[in-house]
LOZA-77693 format. One line per field, with one value per residue (C-alpha): chain; residue number from 1; x, y, z. Coordinates in nm, 2 decimals. Each point is the difference from the previous one (the first is absolute). Example, Ala and Ser with C-alpha at 12.3 -4.5 7.8 and 13.67 -1.06 7.14 Angstrom:
// LOZA-77693
cadena: [A_A]
num: [1_2]
east: [1.23_0.14]
north: [-0.45_0.34]
up: [0.78_-0.07]
//
This chain:
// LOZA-77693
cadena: [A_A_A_A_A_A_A_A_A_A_A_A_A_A_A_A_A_A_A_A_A_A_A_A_A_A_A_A_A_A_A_A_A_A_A_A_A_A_A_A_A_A_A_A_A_A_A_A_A_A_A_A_A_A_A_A_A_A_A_A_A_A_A_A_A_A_A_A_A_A_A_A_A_A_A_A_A_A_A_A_A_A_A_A_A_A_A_A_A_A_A_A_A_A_A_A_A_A_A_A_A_A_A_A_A_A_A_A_A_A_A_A_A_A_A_A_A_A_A_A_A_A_A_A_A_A_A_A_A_A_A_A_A_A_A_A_A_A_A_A_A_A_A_A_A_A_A_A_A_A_A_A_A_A_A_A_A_A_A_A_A_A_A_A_A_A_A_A_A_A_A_A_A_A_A_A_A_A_A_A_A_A_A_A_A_A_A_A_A_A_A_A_A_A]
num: [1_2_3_4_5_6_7_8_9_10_11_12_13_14_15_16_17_18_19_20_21_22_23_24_25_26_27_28_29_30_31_32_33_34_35_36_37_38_39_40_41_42_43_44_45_46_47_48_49_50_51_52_53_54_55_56_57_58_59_60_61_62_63_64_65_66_67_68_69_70_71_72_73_74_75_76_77_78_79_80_81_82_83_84_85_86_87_88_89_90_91_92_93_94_95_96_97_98_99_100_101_102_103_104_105_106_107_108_109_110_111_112_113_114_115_116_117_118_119_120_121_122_123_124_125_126_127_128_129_130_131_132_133_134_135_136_137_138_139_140_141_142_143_144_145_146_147_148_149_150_151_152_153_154_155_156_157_158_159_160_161_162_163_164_165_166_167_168_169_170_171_172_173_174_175_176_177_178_179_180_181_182_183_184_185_186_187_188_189_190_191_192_193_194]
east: [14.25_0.31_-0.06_0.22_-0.20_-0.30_0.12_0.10_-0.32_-0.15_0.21_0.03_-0.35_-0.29_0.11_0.03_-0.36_-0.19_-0.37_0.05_-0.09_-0.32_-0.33_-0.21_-0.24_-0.13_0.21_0.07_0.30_0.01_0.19_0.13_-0.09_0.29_0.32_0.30_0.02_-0.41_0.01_-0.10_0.27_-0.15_-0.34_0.08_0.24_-0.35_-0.22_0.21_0.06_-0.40_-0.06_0.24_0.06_0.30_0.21_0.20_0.26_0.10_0.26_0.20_-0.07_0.19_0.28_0.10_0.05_0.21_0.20_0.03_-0.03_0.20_-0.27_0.14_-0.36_-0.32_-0.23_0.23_-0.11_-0.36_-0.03_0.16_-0.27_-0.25_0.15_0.05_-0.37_-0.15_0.18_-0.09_-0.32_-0.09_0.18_-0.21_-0.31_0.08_0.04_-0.31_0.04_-0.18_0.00_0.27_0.09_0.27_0.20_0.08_-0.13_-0.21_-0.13_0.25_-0.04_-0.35_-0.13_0.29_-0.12_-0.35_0.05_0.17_-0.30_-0.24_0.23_-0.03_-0.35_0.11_-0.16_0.13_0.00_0.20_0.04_0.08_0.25_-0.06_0.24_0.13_0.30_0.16_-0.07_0.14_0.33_0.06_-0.02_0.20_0.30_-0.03_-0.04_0.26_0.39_0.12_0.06_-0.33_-0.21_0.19_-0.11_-0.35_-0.06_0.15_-0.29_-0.29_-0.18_0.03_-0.19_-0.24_-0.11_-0.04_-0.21_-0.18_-0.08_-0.10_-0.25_-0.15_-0.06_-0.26_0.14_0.01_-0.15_0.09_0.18_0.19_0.14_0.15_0.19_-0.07_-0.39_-0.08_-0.34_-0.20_0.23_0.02_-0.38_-0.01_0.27_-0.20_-0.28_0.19_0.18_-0.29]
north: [5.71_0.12_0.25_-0.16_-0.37_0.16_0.13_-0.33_-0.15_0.23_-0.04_-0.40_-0.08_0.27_0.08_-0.32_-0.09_-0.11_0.13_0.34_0.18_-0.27_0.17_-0.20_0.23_-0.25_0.01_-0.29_-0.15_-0.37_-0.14_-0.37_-0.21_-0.27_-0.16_0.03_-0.26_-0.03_0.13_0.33_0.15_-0.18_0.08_0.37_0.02_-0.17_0.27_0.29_-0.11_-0.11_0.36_0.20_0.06_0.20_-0.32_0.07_-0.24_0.05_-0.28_0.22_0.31_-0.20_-0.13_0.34_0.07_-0.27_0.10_0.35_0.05_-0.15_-0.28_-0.04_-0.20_-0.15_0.27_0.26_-0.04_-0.06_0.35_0.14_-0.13_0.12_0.36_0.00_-0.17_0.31_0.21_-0.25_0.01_0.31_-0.02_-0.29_0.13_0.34_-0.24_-0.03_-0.39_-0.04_-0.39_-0.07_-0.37_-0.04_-0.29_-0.07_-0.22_0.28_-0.18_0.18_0.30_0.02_0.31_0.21_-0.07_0.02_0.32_0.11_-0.11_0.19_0.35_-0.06_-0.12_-0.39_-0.33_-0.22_-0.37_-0.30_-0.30_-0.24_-0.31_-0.33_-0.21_-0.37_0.04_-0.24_0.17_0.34_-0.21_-0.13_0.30_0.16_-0.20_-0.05_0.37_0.16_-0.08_-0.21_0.26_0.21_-0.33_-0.07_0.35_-0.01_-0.31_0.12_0.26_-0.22_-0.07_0.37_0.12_-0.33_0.21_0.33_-0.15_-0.17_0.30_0.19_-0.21_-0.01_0.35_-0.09_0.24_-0.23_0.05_-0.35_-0.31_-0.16_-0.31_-0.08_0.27_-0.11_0.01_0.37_0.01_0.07_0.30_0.13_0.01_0.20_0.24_0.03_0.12_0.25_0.15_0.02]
up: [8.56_-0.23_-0.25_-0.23_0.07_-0.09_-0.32_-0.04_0.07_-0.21_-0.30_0.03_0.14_-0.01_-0.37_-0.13_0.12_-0.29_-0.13_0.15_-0.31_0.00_0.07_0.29_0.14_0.28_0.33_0.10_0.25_-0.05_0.28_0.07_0.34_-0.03_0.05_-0.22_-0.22_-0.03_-0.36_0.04_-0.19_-0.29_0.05_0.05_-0.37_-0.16_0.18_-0.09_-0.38_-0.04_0.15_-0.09_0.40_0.14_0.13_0.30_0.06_0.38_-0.03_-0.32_0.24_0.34_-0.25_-0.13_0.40_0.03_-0.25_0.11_0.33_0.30_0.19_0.34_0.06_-0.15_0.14_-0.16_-0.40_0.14_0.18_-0.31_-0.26_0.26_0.01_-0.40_-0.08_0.18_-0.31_-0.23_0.03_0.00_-0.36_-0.09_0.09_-0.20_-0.37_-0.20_0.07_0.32_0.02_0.26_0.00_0.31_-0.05_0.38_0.30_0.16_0.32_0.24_-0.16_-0.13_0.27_-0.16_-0.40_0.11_0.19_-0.36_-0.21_0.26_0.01_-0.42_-0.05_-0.16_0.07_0.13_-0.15_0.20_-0.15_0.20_-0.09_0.13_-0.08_0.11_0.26_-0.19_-0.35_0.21_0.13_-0.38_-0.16_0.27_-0.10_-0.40_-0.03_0.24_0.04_0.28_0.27_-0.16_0.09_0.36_0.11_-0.14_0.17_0.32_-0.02_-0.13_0.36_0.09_-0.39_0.12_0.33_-0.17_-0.30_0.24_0.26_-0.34_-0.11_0.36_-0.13_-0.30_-0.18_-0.36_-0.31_-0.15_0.10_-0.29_0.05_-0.34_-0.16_-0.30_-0.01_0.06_-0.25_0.35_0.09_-0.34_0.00_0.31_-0.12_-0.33_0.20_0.24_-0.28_-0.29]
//
């Protein structure tokens, strides 16, 4: 990666991450087992402010790429947030906030964050989002732009066969299928982080 995208990434994204200053001695990774469009970003925004969790917003982190890099590919920004979350974690895990609420699908990528809560000593905690396919498909296109929606749908059965080869996996800690009733999952993240 760049120097100068880094910076960027730095200034624009690891900076602007909220709670850092927030003391959670418990380390904890909570992860997301789901589609785009399942809600999750929702769920993880209510987790983080109930929690005071360090938020990580991959999606903010791949838009400051596109802005300032040259993508000649769809791999490309990928490998880049891959290469810059090894930095960023290492930052994350040095705050006194150790509650690490990752705001991204991790089901393709799950050995790499759990590999990074093993070499740190976090737990891991993947919720997992079970939501309609029609639900997913609506919310798809009444919260993206036109062209946003086309290309997300374009890659909705391949995000259907990673979910579903994760959870093959077992590795969930809770299936929420509304994203509106989380009183089970808050119950079990009372309990972890007491």
């Amino acid at each position: 990666m760049k120097i100068g995208l880094k910076e960027i990434l730095d200034k624009r994204f690891f900076e602007e991450i909220p709670n850092q200053g927030f003391s959670n001695s418990k380390k904890v990774f909570v992860l997301f087992s789901t589609i785009p469009g399942s809600g999750y970003e929702k769920i993880a925004k209510k987790i983080a402010e109930k929690y005071k969790g360090l938020l990580i917003d991959k999606d903010k982190a791949r838009t400051i790429i596109y802005q300032n890099e040259k993508i000649e590919n769809t791999k490309q920004p990928e490998d880049i947030l891959d290469e810059y979350g090894e930095d960023l974690i290492k930052k994350l895990t040095a705050l006194p906030n150790k509650l690490i609420v990752w705001m991204s699908g991790a089901d393709r990528r799950f050995k790499t964050y759990e590999k990074w809560a093993e070499e740190y000593g976090y737990e891991t905690f993947v919720i997992n989002c079970e939501i309609e396919k029609d639900k997913i498909i609506e919310n798809i296109e009444s919260e993206r732009d036109r062209e946003t929606a086309k290309w997300f749908m374009n890659q909705l059965d391949r995000w259907e066969k990673d979910h579903k080869n994760y959870l093959e996996q077992g590795n969930v800690d809770i299936t929420i299928k509304n994203p509106e009733d989380l009183d089970e999952l808050f119950e079990k993240l009372d309990r972890i982080l007491a």
